[in-house]
VEXDREN-427136 format. One record per residue (C-alpha): x, y, z. Coordinates in steps of 0.2 Angstrom, whole numbers, padded with zeros to 4 digits, always signed. Layout:
<pts>
XYZ/...
</pts>
This chain:
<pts>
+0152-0485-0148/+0149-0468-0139/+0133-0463-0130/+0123-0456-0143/+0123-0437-0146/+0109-0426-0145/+0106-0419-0165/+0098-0404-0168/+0092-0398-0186/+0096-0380-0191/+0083-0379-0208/+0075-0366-0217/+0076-0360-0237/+0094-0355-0246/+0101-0339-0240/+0091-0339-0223/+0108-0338-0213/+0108-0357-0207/+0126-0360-0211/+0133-0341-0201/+0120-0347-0186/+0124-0365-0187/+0145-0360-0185/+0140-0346-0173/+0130-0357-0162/+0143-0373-0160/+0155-0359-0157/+0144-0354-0142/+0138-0372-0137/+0160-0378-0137/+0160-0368-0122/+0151-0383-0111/+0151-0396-0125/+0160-0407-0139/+0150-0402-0154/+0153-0409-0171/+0144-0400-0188/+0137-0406-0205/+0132-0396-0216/+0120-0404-0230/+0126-0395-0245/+0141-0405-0244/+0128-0422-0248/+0118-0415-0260/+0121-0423-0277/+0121-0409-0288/+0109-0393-0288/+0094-0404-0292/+0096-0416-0278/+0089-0410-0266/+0075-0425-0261/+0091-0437-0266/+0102-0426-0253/+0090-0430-0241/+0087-0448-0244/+0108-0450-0241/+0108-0438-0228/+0095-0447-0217/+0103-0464-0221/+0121-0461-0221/+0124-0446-0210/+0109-0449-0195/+0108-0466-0194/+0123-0469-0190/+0124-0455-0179/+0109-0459-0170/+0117-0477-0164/+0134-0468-0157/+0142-0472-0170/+0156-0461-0184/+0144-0457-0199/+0152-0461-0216/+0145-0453-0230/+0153-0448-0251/+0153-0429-0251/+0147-0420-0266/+0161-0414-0280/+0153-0397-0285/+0167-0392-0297/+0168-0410-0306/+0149-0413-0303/+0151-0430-0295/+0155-0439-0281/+0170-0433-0269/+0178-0442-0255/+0172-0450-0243/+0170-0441-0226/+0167-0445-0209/+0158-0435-0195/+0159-0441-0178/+0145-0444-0162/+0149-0430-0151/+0141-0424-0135/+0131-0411-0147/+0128-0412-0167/+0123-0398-0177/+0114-0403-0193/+0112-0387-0206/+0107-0385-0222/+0087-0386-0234/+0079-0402-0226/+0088-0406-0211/+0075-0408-0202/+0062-0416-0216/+0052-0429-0211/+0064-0442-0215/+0075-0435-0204/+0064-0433-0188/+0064-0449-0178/+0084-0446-0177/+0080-0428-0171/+0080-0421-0154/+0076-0403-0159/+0072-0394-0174/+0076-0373-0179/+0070-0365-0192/+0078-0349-0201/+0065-0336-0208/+0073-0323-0217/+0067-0310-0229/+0067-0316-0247/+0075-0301-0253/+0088-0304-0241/+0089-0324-0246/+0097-0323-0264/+0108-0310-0259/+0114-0319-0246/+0115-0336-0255/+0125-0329-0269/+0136-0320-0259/+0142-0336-0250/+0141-0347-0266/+0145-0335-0278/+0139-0332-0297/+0141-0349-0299/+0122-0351-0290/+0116-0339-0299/+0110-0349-0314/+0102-0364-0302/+0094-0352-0290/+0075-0355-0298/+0078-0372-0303/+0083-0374-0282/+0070-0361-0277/+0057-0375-0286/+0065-0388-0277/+0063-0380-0260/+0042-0376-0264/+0037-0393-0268/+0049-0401-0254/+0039-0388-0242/+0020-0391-0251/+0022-0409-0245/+0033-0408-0228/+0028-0394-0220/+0044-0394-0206/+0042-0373-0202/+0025-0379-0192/+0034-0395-0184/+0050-0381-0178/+0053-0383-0161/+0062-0363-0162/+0058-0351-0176/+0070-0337-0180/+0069-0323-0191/+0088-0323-0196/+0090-0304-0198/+0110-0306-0200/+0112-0293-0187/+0121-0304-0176/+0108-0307-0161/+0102-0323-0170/+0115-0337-0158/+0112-0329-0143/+0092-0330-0146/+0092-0344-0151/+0103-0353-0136/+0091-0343-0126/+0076-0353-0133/+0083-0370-0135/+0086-0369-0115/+0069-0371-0114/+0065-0389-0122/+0062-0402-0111/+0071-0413-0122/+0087-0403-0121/+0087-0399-0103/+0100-0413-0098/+0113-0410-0112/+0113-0390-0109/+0111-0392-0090/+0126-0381-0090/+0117-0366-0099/+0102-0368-0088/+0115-0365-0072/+0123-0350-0080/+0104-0343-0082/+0100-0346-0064/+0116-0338-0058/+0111-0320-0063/+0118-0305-0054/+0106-0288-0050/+0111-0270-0050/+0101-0261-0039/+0100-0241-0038/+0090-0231-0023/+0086-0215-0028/+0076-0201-0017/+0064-0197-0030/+0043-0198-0031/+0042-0197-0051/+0025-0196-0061/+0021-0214-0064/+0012-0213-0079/+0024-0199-0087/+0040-0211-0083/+0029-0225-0089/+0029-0215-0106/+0045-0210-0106/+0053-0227-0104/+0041-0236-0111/+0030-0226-0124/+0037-0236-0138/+0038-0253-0130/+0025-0266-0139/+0028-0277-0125/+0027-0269-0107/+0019-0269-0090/+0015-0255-0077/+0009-0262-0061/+0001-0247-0055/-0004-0244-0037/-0014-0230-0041/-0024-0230-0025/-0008-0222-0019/-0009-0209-0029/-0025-0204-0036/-0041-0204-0020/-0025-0204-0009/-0023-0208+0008/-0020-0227+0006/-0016-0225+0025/-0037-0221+0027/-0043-0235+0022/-0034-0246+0033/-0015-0254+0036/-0022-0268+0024/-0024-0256+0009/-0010-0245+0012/+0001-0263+0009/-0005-0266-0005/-0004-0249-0011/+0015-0247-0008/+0023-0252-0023/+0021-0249-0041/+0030-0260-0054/+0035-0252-0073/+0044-0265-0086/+0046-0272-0104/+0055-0285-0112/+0070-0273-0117/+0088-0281-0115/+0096-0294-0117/+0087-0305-0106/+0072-0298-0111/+0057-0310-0117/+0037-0314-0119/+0028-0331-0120/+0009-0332-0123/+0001-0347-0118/-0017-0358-0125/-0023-0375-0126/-0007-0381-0120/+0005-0376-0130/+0018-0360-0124/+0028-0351-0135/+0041-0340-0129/+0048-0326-0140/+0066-0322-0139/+0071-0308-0149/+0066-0314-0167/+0068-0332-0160/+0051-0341-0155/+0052-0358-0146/+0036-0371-0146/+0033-0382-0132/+0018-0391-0127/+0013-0397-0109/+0003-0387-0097/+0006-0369-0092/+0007-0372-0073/+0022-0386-0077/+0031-0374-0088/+0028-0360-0074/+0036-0372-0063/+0051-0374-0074/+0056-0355-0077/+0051-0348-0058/+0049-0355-0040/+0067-0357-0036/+0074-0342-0029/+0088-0336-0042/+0091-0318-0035/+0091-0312-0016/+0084-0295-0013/+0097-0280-0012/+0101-0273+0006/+0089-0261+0011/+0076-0265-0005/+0059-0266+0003/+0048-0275-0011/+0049-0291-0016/+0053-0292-0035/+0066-0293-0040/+0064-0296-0058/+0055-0311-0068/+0039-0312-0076/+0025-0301-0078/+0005-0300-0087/-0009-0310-0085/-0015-0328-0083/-0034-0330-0091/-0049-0341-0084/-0048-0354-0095/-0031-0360-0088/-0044-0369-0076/-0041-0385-0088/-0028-0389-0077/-0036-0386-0059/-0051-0395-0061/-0062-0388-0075/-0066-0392-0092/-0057-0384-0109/-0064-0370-0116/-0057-0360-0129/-0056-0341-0128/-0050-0330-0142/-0035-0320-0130/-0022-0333-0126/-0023-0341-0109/-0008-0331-0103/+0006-0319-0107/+0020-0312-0098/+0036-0302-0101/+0053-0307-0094/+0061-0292-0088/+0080-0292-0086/+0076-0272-0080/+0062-0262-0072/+0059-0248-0061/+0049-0250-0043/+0042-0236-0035/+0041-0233-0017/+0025-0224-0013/+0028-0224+0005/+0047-0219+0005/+0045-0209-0012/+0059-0217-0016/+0062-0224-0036/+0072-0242-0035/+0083-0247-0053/+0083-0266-0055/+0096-0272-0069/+0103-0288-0074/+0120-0289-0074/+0124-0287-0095/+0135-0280-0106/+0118-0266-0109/+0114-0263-0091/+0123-0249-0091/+0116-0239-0103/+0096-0243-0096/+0102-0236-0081/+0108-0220-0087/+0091-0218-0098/+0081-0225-0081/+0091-0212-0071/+0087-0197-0083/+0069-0201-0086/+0066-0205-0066/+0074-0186-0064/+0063-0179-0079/+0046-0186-0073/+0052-0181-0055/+0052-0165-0061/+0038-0163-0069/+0026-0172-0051/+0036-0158-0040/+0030-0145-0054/+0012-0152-0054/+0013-0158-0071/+0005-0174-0070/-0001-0186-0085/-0008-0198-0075/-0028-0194-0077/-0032-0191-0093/-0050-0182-0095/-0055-0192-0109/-0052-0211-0116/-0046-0204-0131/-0059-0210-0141/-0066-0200-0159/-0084-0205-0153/-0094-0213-0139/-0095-0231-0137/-0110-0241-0138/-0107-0257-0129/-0118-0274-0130/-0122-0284-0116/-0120-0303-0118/-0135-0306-0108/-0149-0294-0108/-0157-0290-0091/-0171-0307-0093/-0159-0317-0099/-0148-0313-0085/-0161-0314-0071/-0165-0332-0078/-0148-0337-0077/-0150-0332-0059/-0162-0344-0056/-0156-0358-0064/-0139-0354-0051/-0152-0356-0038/-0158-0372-0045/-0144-0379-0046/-0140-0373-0025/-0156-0379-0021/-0150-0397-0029/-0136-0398-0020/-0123-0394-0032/-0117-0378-0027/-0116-0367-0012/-0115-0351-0019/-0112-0348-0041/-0101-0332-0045/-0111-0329-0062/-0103-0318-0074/-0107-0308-0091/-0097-0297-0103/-0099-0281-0112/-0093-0278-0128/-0090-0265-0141/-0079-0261-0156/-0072-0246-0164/-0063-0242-0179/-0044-0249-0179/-0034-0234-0170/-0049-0223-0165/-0048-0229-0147/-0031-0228-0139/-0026-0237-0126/-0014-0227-0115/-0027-0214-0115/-0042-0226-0109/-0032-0232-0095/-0025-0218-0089/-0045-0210-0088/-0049-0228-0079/-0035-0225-0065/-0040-0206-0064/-0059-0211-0061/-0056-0227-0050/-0039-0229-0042/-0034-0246-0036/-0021-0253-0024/-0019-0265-0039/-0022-0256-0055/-0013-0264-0068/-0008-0258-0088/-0003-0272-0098/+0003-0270-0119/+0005-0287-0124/+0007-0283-0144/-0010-0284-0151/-0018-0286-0133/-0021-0273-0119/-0027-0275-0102/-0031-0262-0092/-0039-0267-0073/-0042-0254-0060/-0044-0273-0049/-0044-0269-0029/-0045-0287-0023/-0028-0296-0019/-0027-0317-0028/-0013-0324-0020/+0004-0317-0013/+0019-0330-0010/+0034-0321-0001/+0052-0328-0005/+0051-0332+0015/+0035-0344+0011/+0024-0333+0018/+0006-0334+0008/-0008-0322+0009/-0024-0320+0001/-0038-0308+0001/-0055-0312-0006/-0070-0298-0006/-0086-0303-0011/-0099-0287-0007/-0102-0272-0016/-0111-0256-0013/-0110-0242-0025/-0103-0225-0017/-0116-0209-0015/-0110-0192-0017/-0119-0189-0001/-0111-0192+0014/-0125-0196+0025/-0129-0207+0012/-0112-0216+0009/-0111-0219+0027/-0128-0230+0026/-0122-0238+0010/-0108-0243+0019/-0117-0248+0035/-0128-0258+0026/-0115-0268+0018/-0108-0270+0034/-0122-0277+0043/-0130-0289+0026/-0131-0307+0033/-0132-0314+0012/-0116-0302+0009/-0107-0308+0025/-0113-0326+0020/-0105-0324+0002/-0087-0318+0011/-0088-0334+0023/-0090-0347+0009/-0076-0340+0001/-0064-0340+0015/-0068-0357+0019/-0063-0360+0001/-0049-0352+0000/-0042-0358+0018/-0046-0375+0010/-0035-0372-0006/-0022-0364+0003/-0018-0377+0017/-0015-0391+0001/+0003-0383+0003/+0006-0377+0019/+0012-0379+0035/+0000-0388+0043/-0009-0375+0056/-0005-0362+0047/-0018-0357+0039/-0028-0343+0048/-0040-0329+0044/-0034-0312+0050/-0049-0301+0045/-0066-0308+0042/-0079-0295+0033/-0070-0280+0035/-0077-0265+0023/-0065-0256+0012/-0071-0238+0003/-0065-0235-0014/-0066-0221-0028/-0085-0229-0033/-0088-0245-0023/-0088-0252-0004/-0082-0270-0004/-0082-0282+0010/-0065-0289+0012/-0056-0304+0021/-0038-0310+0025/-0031-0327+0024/-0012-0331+0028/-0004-0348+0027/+0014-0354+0029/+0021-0363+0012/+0028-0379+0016/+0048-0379+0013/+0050-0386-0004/+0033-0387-0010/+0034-0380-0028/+0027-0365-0030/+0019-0364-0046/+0009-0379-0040/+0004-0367-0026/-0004-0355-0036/-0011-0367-0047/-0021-0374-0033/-0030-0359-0028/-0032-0354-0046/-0045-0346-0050/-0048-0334-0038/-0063-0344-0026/-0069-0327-0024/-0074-0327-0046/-0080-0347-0045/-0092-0349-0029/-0090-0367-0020/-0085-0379-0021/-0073-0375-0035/-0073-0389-0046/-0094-0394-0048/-0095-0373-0049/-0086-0372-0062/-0094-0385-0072/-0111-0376-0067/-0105-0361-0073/-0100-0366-0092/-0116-0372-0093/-0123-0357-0088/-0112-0342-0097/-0108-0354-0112/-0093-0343-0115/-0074-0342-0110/-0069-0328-0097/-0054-0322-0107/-0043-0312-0098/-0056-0308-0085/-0057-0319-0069/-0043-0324-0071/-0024-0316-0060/-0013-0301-0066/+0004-0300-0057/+0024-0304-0056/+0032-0321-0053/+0048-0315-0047/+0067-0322-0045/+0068-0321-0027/+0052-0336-0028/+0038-0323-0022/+0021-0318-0031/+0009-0306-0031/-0007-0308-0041/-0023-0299-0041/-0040-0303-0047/-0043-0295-0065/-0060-0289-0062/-0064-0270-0067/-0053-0275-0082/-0055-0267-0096/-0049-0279-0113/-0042-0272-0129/-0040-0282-0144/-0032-0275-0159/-0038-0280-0176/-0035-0276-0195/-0052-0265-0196/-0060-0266-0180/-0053-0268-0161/-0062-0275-0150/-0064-0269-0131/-0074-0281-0114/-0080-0279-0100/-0082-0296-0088/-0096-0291-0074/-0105-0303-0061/-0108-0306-0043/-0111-0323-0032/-0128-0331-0032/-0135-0338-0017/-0153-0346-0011/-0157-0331-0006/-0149-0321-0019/-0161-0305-0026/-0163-0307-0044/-0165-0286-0046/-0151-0285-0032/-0139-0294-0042/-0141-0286-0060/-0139-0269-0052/-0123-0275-0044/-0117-0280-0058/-0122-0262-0065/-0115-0254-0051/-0098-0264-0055/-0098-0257-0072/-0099-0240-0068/-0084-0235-0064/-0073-0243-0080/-0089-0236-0092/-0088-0218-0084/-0072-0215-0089/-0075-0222-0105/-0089-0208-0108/-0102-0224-0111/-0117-0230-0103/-0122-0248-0097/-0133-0254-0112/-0152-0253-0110/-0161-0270-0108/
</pts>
């Protein structure tokens, strides 16, 4: 008897490609593994035997299988329309079972993984009768009826571990190897796979170039429905990075432009703990927390850094994690309607040097790298062009809206100012310190009538931030003008974060920006707010670091942007050597500084309180990179697009931290005073009451 094999079930209606994908994907797995393959039309007693097939299948084929042992099953005589010989199919490492109901719910306690092929029904016939020949072409309906009440009664599509759209164009195997590689219960037999994944190479070009960001952005990327531009537009829009301090001008050094392009190229969205992670037309579904899947894909450093490369991605994931993925650090589930997280995987981007003016091309070693490179080369050189020419696209004058937007506040200004004090009830309890409260805005506009690109680039133009972000995730944009640092981990360990809490708005007067200033300087509530925070954080960082290495750099210091002071701190830590770094992150997530303290008891307060999920906003926009570093910022001043069928949807998170001594009319018109900026360039106003 051998050990037994790992059987995976390749189903989907006739003439979806399972038989071309099923040959083409043993061919691809013999190159690490003994693979045998069966394919169920060789069972199936006649062209109405479908649920018979099955039944024999199931019986004679995976049982037996299952066990180790050599299957022996009577194949099906098509010409003489009886039973054929008797055939055997042996227990290797890897069987491929193909064919309609393969994966039926007979057949899935004997299955380790199940794919199914989508392909389009035009396609289907076409296909199936050119593999089978006229002879089908009588029993298609009479199959085609077989297949729809087999499916009303075992829905296996929704049970698919992978989902491919089979488009016959070749790309199928390769996506679908891709996805399999992430199933837990295939990681030990394609442990092989996995090693050729992590063994990546990276082409790296320097080129002295300071391009147009938002121009190459376009020209790379202006047809991308999955990309990323983390902007640091602080660098180029109210300048002088260097003004506001050596802190800023860090944090305003890079800028990070990518899609899923490639052929490494890929996107997974996140909720309620299930991740699903799009491969070209291949989908796989598995369940288990986010932070555990983070863990599984980044956090070992698979690519060094190129000699003389400054930054510190070097490729990997990109987007957003939302709010709500606090049901895995300590607060409750809630449901929002944007999923709990999405990235890209780029296999390719561009990193600009705003410091060196320099323009850095990042490539996985593949068969297509080559031809990114040139298009990269060229549209680095055009949008170079057109900055040295003054011909920027990267402040649009309007938001590209057809009329002006009327947003709705969630909480009118009582409702708000009662929340207040119920956040001071609860302080004076005992059960919180300090309650970062939070509301939303929202309006809607006609499907198409806002676009996206435009809003965002009149948000970087009106409020530059060191870590501005534009994110087109399909149907979702998120576009953050966010100045505040979450968490950065450094492929050396290195960890650094960098709460603000305290806001004051900007006065076109200088006299009376300077006392604005001041005055946020010298508040005892504001400098209290910062303090709690820090405490927080130093407490959530030093779960994994080195002990004593946790240590606050700059306490209170006041940082002047396009439309607001904020008081800002810096806390470094050291990670401990093999601590996992996904773990890390999720033990400061979310940001202290969008909670209060203490964390957990906070957060419960605030459900209560807002009785409504965050989405996007609060939550962390950045990159997970190969070499094992992160950078994350805080997505606040994020503005989020939903696209709909009629109607899109756009929000606008707002709050501020509550303390005993909190101001009720202090507090609303900070929170109006942090919607300024994002609704300026919009052309709308903060709703009345």
């Amino acid at each position: 008897m051998s050990p037994a094999p790992v059987i995976i079930a390749i189903d989907g209606r006739s003439g979806a490609g399972k038989t071309t994908l099923a040959i083409e994907l043993a061919a691809r797995l013999r190159e690490h593994h003994k693979v045998s393959l069966f394919h169920l039309e060789d069972i199936y007693p006649g062209w109405n035997g479908l649920a018979a097939g099955i039944e024999r299948y199931t019986a004679t084929v995976l049982a037996p299988l299952r066990r180790g042992e050599a299957a022996r099953w009577v194949s099906w005589d098509w010409e003489r329309h009886y039973d054929g010989e008797t055939r055997m199919t042996q227990p290797a490492e890897i069987v491929l079972v193909e064919g309609v109901g393969a994966a039926a719910a007979a057949a899935a306690p004997y299955l380790d993984a199940v794919i199914w092929a989508d392909s389009p029904d035009k396609d289907r016939q076409t296909r199936a009768l050119a593999r089978d020949g006229e002879s089908y072409r009588p029993y298609w309906e009479q199959w085609a009826r077989q297949e729809d009440e087999w499916l009303a009664a075992d829905d296996v599509p929704s049970r698919a571990d992978v989902r491919v759209l089979n488009l016959a164009d070749g790309a199928a195997p390769a996506e679908v190897l891709q996805a399999l590689q992430y199933l837990p219960s295939l990681a030990a037999v394609l442990l092989p796979e996995l090693s050729a994944r992590r063994g990546l190479q990276l082409t790296a070009e320097r080129l002295d170039a300071a391009p147009d960001a938002a121009r190459l952005f376009e020209l790379l990327y202006g047809g991308s429905p999955n990309a990323v531009w983390l902007d640091s537009s602080l660098a180029e829009g109210a300048g002088d990075a260097a003004r506001q301090g050596s802190a800023a001008a860090e944090r305003s050094r890079f800028s990070i432009l990518a899609d899923d392009g490639g052929s490494y190229g890929q996107s997974v969205r996140h909720r309620s703990g299930r991740t699903r992670v799009s491969v070209g037309n291949s989908t796989v579904r598995t369940d288990g927390g986010f932070f555990r899947w983070l863990d599984g894909v980044w956090g070992r450093r698979a690519l060094r850094a190129p000699e003389g490369y400054p930054c510190e991605f070097t490729l990997g994931w990109l987007g957003y994690l939302g709010y709500e993925l606090k049901r895995e650090t300590g607060g409750s589930n809630v449901d929002a309607a944007t999923p709990d997280a999405s990235l890209i995987f780029a296999g390719r981007a561009v990193v600009l040097d705003h410091r060196e003016r320099t323009a850095w091309l990042l490539a996985l070693d593949t068969p297509d790298a080559g031809g990114w490179l040139a298009a990269a080369r060229a549209a680095v050189a055009a949008a170079d062009l057109e900055s040295a020419a003054g011909g920027s696209n990267g402040g649009g004058q309007s938001a590209g809206t057809a009329a002006a937007l009327d947003f709705d506040a969630r909480d009118s200004e009582a409702a708000y100012k009662a929340k207040i004090a119920a956040a001071q009830h609860e302080i004076t309890e005992g059960n919180s310190y300090e309650v970062c409260l939070t509301t939303a805005l929202t309006a809607t506009a006609a499907a198409g009538e806002i676009d996206p690109w435009q809003a965002y680039l009149a948000l970087r133009r009106r409020n530059p931030a060191p870590f501005a972000s534009f994110l087109r995730l399909a149907d979702l944009t998120v576009a953050s003008t966010s100045p505040e640092r979450f968490l950065r981990i450094c492929a050396d360990g290195a960890m650094r974060a960098e709460p603000i809490k305290g806001t004051r708005r900007r006065a076109a007067d200088a006299a009376r920006d300077a006392e604005l200033r001041s005055d946020l300087e010298s508040s005892p509530k504001d400098r209290a707010e910062n303090i709690m925070i820090v405490d927080l954080l130093r407490n959530d960082l030093s779960h994994f670091a080195v002990p004593g290495s946790v240590s606050v750099g700059r306490l209170c210091a006041i940082e002047s942007y396009a439309t607001v002071h904020q008081m800002v701190s810096t806390i470094d830590a050291r990670l401990r050597p093999g601590m996992p770094r996904a773990e890390a992150v999720a033990a400061c997530f979310p940001a202290g500084s969008m909670t209060g303290a203490p964390k957990v008891s906070t957060m419960a307060i605030l459900d209560r309180l807002e009785a409504a999920p965050r989405g996007v906003y609060s939550g962390a926009i950045g990159y997970f990179s190969l070499s094992g570093a992160t950078d994350l910022a805080v997505a606040i001043r994020t503005l989020v697009i939903a696209a709909g069928t009629d109607r899109d949807t756009l929000s606008l998170g707002i709050g501020g931290a509550i303390t005993a001594d909190s101001s009720a009319q202090d507090e609303y018109e900070e929170i109006r005073t942090k919607a300024f900026g994002v609704l300026s360039a919009l052309g709308a106003e903060f709703p009345p009451g």
